[in-house]
N, CA and C atoms as a LAMMPS dump frame, in Angstrom:
ITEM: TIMESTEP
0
ITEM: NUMBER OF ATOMS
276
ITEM: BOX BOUNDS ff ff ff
-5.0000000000000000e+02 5.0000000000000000e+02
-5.0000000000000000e+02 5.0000000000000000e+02
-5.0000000000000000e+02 5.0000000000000000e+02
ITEM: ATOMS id mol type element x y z
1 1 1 N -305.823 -420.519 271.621
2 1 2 C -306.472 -420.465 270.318
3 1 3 C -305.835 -419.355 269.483
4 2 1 N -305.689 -420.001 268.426
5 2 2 C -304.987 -418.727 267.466
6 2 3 C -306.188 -417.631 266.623
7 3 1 N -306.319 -416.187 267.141
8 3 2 C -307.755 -415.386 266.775
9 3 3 C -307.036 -415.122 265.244
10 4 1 N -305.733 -414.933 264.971
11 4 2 C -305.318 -414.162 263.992
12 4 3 C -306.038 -414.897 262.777
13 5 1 N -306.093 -416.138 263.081
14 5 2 C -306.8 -417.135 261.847
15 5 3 C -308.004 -417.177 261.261
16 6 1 N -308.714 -416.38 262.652
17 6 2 C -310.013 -416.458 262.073
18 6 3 C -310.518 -415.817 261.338
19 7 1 N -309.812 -414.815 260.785
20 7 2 C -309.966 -413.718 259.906
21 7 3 C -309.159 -413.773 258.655
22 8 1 N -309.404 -413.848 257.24
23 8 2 C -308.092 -414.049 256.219
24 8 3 C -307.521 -412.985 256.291
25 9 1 N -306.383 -413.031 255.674
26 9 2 C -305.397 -412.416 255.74
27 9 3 C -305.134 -410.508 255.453
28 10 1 N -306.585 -410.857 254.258
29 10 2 C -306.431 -409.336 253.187
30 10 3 C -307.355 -408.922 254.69
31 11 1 N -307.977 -409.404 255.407
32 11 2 C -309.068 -408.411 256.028
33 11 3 C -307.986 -407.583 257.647
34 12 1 N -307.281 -408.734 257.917
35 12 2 C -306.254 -407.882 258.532
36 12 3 C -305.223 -406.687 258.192
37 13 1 N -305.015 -407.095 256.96
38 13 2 C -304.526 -406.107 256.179
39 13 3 C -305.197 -404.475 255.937
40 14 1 N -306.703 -404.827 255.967
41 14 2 C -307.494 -403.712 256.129
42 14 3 C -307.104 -403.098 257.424
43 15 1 N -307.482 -403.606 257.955
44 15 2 C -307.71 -403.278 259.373
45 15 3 C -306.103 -402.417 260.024
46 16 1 N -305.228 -403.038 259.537
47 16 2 C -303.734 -402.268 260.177
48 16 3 C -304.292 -401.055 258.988
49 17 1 N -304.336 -401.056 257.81
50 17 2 C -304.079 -399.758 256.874
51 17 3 C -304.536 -399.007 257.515
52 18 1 N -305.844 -399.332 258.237
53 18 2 C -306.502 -397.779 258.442
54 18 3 C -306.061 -397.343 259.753
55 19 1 N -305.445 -398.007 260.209
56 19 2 C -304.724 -397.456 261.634
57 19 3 C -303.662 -396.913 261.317
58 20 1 N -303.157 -397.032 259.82
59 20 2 C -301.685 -396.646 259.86
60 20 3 C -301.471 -395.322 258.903
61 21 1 N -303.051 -395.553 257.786
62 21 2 C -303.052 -394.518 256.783
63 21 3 C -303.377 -392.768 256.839
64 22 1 N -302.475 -392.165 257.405
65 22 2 C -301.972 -390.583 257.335
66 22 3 C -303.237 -389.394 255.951
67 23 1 N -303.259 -390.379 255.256
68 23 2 C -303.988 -389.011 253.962
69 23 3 C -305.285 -388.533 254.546
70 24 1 N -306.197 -390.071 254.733
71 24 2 C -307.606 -389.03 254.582
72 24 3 C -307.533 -388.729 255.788
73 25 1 N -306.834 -388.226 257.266
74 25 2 C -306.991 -387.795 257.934
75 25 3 C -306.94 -386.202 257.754
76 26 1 N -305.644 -386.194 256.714
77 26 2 C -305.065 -385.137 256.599
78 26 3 C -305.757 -384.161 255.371
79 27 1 N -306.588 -385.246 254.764
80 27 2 C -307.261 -384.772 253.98
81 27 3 C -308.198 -383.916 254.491
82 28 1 N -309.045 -384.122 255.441
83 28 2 C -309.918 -383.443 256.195
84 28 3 C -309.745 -382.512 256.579
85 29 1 N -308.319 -382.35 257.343
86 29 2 C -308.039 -380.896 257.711
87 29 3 C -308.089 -380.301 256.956
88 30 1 N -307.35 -380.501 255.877
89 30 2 C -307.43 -379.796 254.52
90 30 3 C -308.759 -379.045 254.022
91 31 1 N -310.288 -379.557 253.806
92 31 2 C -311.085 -379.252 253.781
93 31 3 C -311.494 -377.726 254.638
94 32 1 N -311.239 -378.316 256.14
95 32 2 C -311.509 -377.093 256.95
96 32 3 C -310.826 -375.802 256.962
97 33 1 N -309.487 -376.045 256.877
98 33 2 C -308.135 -375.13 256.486
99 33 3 C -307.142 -375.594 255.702
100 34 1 N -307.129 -374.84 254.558
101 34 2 C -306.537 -375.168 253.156
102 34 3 C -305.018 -374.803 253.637
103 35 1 N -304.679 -373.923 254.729
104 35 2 C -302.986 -373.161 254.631
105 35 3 C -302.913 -373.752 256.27
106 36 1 N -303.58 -374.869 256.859
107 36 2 C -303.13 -374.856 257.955
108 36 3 C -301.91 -375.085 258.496
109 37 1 N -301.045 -376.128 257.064
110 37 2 C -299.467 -376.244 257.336
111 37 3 C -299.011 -375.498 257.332
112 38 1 N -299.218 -374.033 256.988
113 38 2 C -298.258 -373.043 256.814
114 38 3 C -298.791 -372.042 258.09
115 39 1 N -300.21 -372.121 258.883
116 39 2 C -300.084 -371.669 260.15
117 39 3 C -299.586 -372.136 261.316
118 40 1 N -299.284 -373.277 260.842
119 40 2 C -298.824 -374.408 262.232
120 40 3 C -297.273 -374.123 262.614
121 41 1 N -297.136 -374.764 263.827
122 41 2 C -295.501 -374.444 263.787
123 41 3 C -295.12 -375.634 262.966
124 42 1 N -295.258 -376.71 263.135
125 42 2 C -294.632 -377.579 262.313
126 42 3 C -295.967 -378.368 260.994
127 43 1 N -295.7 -378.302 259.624
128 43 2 C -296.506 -378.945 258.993
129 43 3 C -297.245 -380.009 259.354
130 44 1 N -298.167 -379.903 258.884
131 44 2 C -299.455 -381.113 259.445
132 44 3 C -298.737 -382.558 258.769
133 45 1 N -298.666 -382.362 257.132
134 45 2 C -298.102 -383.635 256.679
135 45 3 C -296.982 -384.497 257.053
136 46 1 N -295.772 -383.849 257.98
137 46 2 C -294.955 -384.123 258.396
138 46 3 C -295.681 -384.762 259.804
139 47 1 N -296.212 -384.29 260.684
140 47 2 C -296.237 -385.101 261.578
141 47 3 C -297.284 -386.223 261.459
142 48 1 N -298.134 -386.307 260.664
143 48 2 C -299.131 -386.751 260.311
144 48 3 C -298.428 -388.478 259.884
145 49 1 N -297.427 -387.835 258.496
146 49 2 C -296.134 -388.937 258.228
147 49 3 C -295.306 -389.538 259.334
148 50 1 N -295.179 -388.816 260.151
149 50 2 C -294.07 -389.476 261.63
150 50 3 C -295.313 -390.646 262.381
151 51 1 N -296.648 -389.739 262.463
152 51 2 C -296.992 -390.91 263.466
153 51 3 C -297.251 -392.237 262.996
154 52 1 N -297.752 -392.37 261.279
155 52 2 C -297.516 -393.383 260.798
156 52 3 C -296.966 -394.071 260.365
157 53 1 N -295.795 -393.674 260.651
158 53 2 C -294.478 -394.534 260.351
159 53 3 C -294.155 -395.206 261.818
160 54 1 N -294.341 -394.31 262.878
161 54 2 C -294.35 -394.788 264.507
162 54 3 C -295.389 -396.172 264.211
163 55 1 N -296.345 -395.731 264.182
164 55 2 C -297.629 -396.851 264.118
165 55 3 C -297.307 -397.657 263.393
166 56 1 N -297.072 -398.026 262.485
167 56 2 C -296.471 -398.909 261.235
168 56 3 C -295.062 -399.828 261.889
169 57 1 N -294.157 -398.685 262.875
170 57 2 C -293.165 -399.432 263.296
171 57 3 C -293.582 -400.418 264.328
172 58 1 N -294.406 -399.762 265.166
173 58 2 C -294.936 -400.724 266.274
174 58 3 C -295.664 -402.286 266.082
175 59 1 N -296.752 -401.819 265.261
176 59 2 C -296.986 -403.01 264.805
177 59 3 C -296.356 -404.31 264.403
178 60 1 N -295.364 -403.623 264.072
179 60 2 C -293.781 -404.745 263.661
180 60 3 C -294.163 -405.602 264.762
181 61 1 N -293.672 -405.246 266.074
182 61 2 C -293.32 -405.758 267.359
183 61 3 C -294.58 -406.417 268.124
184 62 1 N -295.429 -405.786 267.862
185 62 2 C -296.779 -406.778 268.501
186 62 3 C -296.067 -408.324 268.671
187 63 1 N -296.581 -409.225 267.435
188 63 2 C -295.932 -410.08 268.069
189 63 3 C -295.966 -410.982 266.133
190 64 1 N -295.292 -412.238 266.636
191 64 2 C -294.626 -412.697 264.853
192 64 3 C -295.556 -412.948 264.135
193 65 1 N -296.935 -413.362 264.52
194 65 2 C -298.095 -413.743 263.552
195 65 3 C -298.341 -412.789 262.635
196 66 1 N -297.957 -411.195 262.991
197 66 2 C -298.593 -409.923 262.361
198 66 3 C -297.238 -409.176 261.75
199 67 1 N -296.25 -410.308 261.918
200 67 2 C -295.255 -409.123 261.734
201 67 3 C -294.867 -409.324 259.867
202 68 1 N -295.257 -409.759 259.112
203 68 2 C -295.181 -410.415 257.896
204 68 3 C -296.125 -409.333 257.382
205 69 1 N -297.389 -408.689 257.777
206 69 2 C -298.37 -407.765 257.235
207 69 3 C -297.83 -406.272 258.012
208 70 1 N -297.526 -406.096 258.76
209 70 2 C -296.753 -404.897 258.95
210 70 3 C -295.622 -404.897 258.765
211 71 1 N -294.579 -405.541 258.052
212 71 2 C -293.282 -405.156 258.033
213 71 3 C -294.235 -404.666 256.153
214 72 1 N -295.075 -405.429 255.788
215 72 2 C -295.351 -404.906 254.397
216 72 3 C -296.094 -403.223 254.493
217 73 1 N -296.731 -402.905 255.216
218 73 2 C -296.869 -402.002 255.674
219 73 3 C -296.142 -400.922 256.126
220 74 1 N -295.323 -401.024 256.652
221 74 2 C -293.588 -400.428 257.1
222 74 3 C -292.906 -399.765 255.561
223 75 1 N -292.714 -400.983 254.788
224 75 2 C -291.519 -400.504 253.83
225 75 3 C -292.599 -399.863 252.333
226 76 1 N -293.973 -399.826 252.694
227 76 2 C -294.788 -399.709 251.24
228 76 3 C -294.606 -397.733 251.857
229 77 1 N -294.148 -397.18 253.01
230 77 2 C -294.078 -395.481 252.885
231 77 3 C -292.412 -395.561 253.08
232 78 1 N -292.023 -394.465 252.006
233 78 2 C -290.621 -394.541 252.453
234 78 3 C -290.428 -392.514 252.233
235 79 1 N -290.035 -392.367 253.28
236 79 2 C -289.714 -390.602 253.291
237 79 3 C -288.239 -390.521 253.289
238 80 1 N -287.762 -389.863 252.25
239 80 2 C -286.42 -389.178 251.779
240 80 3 C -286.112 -387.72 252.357
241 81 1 N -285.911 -387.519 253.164
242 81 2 C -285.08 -386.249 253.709
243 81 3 C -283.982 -385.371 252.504
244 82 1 N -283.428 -386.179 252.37
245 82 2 C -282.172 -385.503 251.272
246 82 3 C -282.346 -386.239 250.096
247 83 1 N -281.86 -385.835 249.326
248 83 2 C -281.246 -386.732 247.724
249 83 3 C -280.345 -387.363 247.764
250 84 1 N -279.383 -387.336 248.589
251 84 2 C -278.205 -388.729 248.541
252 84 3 C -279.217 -389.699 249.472
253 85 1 N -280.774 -389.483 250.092
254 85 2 C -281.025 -390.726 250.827
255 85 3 C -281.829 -391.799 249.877
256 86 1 N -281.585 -391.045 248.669
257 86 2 C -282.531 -392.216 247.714
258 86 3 C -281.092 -392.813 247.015
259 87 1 N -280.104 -392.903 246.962
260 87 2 C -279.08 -393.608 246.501
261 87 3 C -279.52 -395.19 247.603
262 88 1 N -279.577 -395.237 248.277
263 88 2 C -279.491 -396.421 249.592
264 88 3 C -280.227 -396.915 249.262
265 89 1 N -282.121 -396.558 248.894
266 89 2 C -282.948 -396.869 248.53
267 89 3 C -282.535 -398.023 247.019
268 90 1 N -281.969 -396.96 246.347
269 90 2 C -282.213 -397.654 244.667
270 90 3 C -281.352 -398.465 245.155
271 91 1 N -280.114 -398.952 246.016
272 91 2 C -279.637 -400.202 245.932
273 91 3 C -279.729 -401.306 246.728
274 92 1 N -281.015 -400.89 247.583
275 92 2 C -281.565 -402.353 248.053
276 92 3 C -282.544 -402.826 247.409
């Protein structure tokens, strides 16, 4: 039986975002400690960004029914390291 069906489409869509969405987690910390990126060894937003891009990648691979709503998921965060890495960007 196919479960993915039984649910439309936008509600799966919910459902990956919030597994994949980084802010209001990070938002929270924020609340409790306003400078915690700058006590941490490594910034909160940065890893916060890695695991949801991990999570976002994985989902890819689950399997092909889901991979059409997470590959949209995947390419809607895009993190630039340098300024020559948005040249690549503007020409795809």
């Amino acid at each position: 039986m196919d479960y993915l069906n039984l649910l439309p489409v936008e509600t799966w869509r919910q459902i990956f975002r919030s597994a994949v969405e980084p802010i209001p987690q990070f938002d929270r910390v924020l609340e409790i400690d306003p400078l915690i990126s700058f006590r941490a060894r490594r910034p909160w937003p940065e890893i916060l960004l890695k695991q949801s891009l991990e999570t976002r990648l994985a989902l890819c691979l689950v399997c092909k029914a889901i991979k059409p709503i997470a590959q949209e998921l995947l390419y809607e965060l895009l993190v630039l390291r340098r300024y020559n890495s948005l040249e690549g960007v503007i020409r795809t």
